[in-house]
N, C-alpha and C positions, 0 to 999 in steps of 0.2 A: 504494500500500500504506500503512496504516496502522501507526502505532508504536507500541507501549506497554512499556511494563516494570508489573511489581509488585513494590510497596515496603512497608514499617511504617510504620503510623500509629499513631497515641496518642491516646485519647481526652481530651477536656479534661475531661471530666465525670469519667468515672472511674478514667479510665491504662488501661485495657486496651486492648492493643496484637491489633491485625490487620492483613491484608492490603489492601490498597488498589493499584488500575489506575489509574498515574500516564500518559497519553496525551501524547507528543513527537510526533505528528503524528495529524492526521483525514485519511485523504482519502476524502470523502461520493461520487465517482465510484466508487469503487474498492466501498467499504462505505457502501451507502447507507443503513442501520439506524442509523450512526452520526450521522448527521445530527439527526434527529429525539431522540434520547437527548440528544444533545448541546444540543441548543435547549430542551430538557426540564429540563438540570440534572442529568440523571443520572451523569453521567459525572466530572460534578465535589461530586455529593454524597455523602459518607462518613455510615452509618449504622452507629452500634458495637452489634454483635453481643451485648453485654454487657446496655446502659441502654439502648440505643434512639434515643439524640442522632443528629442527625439535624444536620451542617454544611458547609459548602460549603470546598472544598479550594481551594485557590489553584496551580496550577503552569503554566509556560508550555506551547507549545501552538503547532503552524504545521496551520491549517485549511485544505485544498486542494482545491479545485473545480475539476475539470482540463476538464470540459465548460465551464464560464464561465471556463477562465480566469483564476480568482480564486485569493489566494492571502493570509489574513490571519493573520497573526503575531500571536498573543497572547502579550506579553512585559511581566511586570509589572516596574516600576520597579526597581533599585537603586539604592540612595543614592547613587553614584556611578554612568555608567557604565564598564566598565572597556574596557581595550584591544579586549578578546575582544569585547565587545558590539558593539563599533563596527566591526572586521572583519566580523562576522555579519551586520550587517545591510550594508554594501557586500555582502556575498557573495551577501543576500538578492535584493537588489535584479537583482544580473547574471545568477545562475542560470537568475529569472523572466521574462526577456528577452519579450515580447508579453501578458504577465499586469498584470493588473491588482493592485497588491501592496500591502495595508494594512499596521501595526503600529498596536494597540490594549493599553491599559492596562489592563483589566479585562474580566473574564468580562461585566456588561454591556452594554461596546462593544463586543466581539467579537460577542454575539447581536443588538444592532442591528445591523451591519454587517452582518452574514449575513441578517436578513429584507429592508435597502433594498438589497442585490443580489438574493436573491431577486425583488423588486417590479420589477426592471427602472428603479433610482432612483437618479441619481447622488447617491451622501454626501455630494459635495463642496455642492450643491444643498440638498440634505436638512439639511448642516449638522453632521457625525458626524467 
């Protein structure tokens, strides 16, 4: 199953505020439409209702491929990380017990990584 919630967003161009589909999990087995959207851009592009700006949202993100297996964690940087990060990701790790389980820093590596699985290509190979 797939996550989302919807939050406010604020446009930088003009301040008008609307709704935005912030995604805490994909899973492309489950909801295969979200794949394709997702490699698309779409899901992380905000388009204000108002001016028409058109920009790319940044929020984390666990993409899961339950057929492959795959399992990659989009988790951008904090300055620091904190306690919770570093629990989360040992929790990442055990949960996914026979998965193959990336963390990537940007939207992206998250879309290269999902086309060299796709390809049948190790990243480590590939160089990702």
């Amino acid at each position: 199953m797939s996550l989302n919630h919807i939050g406010a967003i604020k446009c930088s161009k003009c301040g008008a505020k609307q709704s935005f589909t912030f995604w805490e999990s994909i899973n492309v087995s489950v909801d295969r439409n979200l794949k394709e959207r997702l490699t698309r851009g779409e899901l992380t592009t905000f388009v204000c209702e108002k001016c028409g700006l058109e920009g790319h949202v940044t929020f984390n993100c666990l993409y899961h491929d339950m057929d492959k297996q795959l399992a990659i964690w989009l988790r951008y940087p904090d300055e620091q990380p904190s306690t919770q990060e570093v629990k989360l990701r040992e929790a990442f790790s055990t949960m996914t017990k026979g998965y193959t389980c990336r963390v990537v820093r940007s939207f992206p590596d998250l879309i290269d990584k999902i086309r060299v699985f796709d390809d049948d290509f190790s990243d480590y190979l590939v160089g990702l």
